[in-house]
C-alpha positions in Angstrom: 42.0 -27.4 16.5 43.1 -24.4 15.3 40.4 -23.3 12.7 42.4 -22.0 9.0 40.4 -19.4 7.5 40.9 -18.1 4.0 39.1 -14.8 2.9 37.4 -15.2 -0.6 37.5 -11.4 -2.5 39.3 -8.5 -1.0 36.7 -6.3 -2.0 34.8 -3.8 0.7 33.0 -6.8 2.7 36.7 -9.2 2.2 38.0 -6.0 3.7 35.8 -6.0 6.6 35.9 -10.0 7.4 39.7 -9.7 7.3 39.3 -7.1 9.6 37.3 -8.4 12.4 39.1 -11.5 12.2 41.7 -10.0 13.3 39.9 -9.1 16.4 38.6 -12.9 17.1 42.4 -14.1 16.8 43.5 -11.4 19.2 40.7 -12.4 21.7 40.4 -15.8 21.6 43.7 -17.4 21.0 43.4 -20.4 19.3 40.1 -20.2 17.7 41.2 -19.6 14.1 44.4 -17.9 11.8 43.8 -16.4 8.7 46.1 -18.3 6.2 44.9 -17.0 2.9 43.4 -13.9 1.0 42.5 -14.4 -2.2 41.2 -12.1 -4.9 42.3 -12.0 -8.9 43.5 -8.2 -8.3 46.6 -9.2 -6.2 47.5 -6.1 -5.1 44.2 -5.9 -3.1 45.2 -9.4 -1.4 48.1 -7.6 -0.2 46.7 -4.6 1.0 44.3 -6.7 2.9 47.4 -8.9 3.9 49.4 -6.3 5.0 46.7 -5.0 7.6 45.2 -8.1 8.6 47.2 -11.1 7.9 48.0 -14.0 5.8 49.3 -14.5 2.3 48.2 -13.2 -0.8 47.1 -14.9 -3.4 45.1 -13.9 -6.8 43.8 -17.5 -7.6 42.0 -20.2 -5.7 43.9 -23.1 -7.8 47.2 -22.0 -6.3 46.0 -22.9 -2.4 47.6 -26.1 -1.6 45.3 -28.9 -1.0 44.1 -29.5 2.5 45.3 -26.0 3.3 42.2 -24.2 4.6 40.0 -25.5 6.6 37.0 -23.0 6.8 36.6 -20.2 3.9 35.0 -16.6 3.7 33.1 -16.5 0.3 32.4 -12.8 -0.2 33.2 -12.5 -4.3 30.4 -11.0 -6.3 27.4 -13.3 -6.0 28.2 -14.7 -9.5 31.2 -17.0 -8.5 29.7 -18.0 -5.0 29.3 -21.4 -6.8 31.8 -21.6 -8.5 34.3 -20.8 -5.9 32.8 -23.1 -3.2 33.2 -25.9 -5.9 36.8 -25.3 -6.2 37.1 -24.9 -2.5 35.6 -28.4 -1.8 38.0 -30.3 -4.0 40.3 -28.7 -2.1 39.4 -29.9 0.8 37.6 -26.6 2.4 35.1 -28.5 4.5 33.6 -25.1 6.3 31.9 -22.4 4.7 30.6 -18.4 5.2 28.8 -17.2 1.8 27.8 -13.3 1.9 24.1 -13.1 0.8 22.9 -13.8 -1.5 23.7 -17.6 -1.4 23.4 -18.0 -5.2 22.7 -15.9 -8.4 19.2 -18.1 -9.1 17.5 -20.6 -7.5 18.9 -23.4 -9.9 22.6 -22.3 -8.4 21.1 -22.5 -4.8 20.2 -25.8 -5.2 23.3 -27.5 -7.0 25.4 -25.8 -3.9 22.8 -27.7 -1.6 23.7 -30.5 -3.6 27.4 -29.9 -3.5 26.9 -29.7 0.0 25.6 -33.2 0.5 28.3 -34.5 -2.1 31.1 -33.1 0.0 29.9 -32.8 3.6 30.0 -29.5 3.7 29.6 -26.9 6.7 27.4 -23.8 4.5 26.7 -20.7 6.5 24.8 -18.0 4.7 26.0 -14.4 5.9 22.3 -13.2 6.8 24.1 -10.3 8.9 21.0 -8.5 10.5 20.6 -11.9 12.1 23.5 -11.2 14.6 22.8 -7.6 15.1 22.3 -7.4 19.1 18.9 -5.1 18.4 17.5 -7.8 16.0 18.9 -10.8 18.3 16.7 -9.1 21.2 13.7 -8.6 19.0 14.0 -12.4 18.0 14.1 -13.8 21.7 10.9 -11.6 22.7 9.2 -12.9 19.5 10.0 -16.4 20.1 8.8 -15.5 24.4 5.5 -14.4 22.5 6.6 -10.8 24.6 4.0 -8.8 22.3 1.5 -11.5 21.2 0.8 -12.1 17.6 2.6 -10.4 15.0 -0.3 -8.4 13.2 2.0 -6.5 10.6 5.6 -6.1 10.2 6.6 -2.7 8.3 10.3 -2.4 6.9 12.0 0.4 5.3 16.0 -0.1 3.8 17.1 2.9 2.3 20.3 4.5 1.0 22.6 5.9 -1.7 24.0 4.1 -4.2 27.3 2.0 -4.0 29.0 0.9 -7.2 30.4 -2.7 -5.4 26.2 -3.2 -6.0 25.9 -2.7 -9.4 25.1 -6.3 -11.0 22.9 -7.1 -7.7 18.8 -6.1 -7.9 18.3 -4.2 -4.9 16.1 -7.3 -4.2 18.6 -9.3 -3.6 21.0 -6.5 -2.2 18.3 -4.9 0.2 15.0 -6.8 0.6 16.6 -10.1 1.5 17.5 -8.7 5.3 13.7 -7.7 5.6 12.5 -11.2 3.8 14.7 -12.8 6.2 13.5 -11.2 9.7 10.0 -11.6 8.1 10.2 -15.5 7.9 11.8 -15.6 11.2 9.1 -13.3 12.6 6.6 -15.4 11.1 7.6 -18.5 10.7 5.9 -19.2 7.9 6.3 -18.8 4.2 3.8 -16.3 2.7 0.4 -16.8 0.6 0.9 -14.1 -1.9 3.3 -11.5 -3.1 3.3 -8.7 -4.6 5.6 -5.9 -5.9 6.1 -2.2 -7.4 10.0 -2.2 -8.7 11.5 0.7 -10.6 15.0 0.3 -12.5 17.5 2.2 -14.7 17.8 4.7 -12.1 21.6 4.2 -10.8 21.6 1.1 -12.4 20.9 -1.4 -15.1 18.7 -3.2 -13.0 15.8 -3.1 -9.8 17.2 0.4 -7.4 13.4 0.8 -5.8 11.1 -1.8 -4.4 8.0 -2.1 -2.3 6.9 -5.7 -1.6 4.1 -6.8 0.4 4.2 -10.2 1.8 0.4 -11.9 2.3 -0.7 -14.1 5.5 -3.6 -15.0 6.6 -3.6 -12.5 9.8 -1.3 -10.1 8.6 1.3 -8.6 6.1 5.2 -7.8 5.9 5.5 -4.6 3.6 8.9 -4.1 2.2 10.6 -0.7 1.3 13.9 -0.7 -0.1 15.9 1.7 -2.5 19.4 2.6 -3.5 18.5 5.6 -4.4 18.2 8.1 -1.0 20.7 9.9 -0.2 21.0 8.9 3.8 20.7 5.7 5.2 18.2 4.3 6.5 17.3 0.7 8.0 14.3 0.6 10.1 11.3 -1.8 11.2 8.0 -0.9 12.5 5.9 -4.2 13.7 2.3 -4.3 14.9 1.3 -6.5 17.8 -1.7 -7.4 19.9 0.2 -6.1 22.8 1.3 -2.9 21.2 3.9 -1.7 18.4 7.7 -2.7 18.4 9.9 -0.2 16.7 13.7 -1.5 15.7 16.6 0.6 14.2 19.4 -1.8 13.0 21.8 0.9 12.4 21.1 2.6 16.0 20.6 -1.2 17.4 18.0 0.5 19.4 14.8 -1.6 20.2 11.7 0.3 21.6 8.1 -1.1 22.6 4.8 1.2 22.9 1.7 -0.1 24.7 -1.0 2.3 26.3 1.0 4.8 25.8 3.9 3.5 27.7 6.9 3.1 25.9 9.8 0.6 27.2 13.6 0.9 25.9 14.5 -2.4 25.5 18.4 -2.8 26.4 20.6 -3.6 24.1 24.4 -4.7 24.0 25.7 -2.7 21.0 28.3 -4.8 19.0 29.3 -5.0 15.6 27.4 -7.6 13.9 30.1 -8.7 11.2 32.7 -9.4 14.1 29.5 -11.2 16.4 28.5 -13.1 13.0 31.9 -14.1 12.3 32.4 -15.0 16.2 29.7 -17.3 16.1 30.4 -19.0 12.7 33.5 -20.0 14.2 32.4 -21.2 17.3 29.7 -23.1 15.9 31.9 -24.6 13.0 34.9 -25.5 15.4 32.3 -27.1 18.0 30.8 -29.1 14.9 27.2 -27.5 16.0 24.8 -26.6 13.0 24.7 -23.5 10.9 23.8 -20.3 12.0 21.9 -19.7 9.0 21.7 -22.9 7.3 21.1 -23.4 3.4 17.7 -24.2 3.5 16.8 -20.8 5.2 18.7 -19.1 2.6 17.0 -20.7 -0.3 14.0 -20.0 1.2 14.1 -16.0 1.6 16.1 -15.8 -2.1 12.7 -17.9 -3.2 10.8 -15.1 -2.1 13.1 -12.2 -3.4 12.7 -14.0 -7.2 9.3 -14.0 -6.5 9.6 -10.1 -5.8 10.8 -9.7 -9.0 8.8 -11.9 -10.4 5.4 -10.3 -9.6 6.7 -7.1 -11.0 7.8 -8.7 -14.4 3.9 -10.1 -14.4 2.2 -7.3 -13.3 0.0 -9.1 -11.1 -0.3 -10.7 -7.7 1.6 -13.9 -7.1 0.4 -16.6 -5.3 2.8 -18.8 -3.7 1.8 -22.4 -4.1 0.3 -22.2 -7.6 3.6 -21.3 -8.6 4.8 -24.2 -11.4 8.7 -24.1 -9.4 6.4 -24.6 -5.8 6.3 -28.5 -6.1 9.7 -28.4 -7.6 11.2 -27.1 -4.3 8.4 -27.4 -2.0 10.6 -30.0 0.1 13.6 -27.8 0.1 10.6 -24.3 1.6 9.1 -26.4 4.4 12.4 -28.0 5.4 13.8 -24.0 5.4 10.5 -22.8 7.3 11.2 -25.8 9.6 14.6 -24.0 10.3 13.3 -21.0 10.7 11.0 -22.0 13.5 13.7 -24.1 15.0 16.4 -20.9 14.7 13.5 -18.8 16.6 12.8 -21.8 19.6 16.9 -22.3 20.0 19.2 -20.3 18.5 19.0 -16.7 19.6 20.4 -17.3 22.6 23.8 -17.5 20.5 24.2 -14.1 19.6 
């Protein structure tokens, strides 16, 4: 079966999904078409159209039912919900959702509810997940190549971009690093606790520094939208020595006794490898790359970011009053996580 893909938005990331799914249709015949772009600025959808494919559209009620089979939510993070809802009673069955998932947590869990409604296919576009440098960092973490993960050090840096504006920097930046921390890991932290600074290029959070508590160790946090160069790095501590990972570069690096070892990477780009492998996996009726409860669980921790800022104190995780409330929906996502780290990175 031929998989119908519709691309949600034809902002900058619309753009780029349209774009490398033009690439997977010219390399693997038969995998998927894209039958629809859809964004309320029409002459966008054309532009994207006119490149890449399909027909334009500038409303989700005029896709005939049963149409689309699999679609590529990457609207502002306000309508994820609202779109996949209009998807479903369409008949979408399949779904990609840029990051964040949801706006809150109470959205996140009424699209995990939608998704049991309509058995649905949710995939959450965690995008450093299928970056070939960060793929090879997971499979050595999960081969226990460096021992135990003492400290993980991240720092996500850059100028503004106006697409951003009505996203916390959190949620824009920090949810890469929260996500690579749960993976690394595997658990969800005791504490956290956060310096923020806003109303900088923005009405809301453009600097944070989180720190992330466990029992052996820490995950500090550095994001800002606010340098002027970019910057995505990750420095992590190890019995065996210190890992060094540059997601831009996709360059992975390991020093012990002063020996340092280039580990070898495949460069790719992640969006086409993550869209790749959402296909696959959809069409081949396997699970989620990045299911919904891992995605609930690292946008818990970013409103928890926030959260310790607003309080001006530490925050400690399970004498939150919302803990119990979603407690079920954390350990099934840490469960994921551990079961992403034991299986799934030999996908990308």
């Amino acid at each position: 079966m031929v998989v119908r893909v519709a691309v949600i938005g034809a902002g900058y990331m619309g753009s780029a999904h349209a774009r490398v799914l033009k690439r997977i249709i010219n390399e693997y015949p038969g995998l998927a078409e894209l039958v629809y772009v859809v964004d309320i600025d029409r002459h966008k959808a054309i532009n994207v159209t006119s490149k890449y494919g399909g027909k334009p559209t500038d409303s989700i009620d005029k896709l005939p039912d049963e149409s689309v089979d699999f679609a590529i939510i990457a609207t502002p993070t306000s309508f994820h919900f609202t779109a996949v809802k209009q998807l479903a009673e369409k008949g979408v069955k399949g779904f990609l959702i840029e990051k964040p998932m949801t706006r809150n947590l109470e959205e996140a869990t009424s699209l995990i509810d939608l998704e049991k409604e309509y058995n649905l296919w949710i995939t959450v576009g965690h995008i450093e997940r299928f970056n070939p440098a960060t793929a090879a960092l997971h499979k050595r973490i999960a081969a226990n190549s460096f021992g135990d993960i003492l400290t993980l050090v991240a720092r996500r840096v850059g100028p503004f971009a106006a697409r951003v504006k009505d996203t916390d920097v959190v949620y824009d930046l920090a949810i890469h690093e929260v996500d690579n921390a749960l993976v690394i890991y595997r658990l969800l932290p005791h504490t956290v606790k956060s310096y923020t600074l806003g109303g900088i290029v923005s009405n809301l959070t453009d600097y944070a520094l989180a720190v992330l508590g466990y029992d052996n160790g820490f995950a500090s946090i550095e994001v800002n939208r606010v340098t002027p160069f970019k910057q995505r790095i990750l420095y992590l501590t190890a019995r065996k020595g210190v890992v060094f990972l540059d997601y831009m570069k996709q360059e992975l690096r390991f020093h012990s006794n002063d020996e340092e070892t280039i580990i070898h990477v495949n460069r790719e780009e992640p969006l086409y490898l993550e869209d790749l492998v959402t296909l696959r996996s959809f069409a081949d009726k396997n699970k989620p790359p990045v299911d919904t409860r891992q995605a609930f669980t690292a946008l818990y921790i970013c409103e928890k970011i926030l959260n310790s800022t607003k309080r001006g104190k530490e925050i400690i995780l399970d004498k939150e009053g919302d803990y119990k409330t979603y407690s079920d929906i954390l350990e099934e996502g840490i469960k994921r996580y551990r079961h992403y780290v034991s299986q799934h990175t030999s996908q990308h």
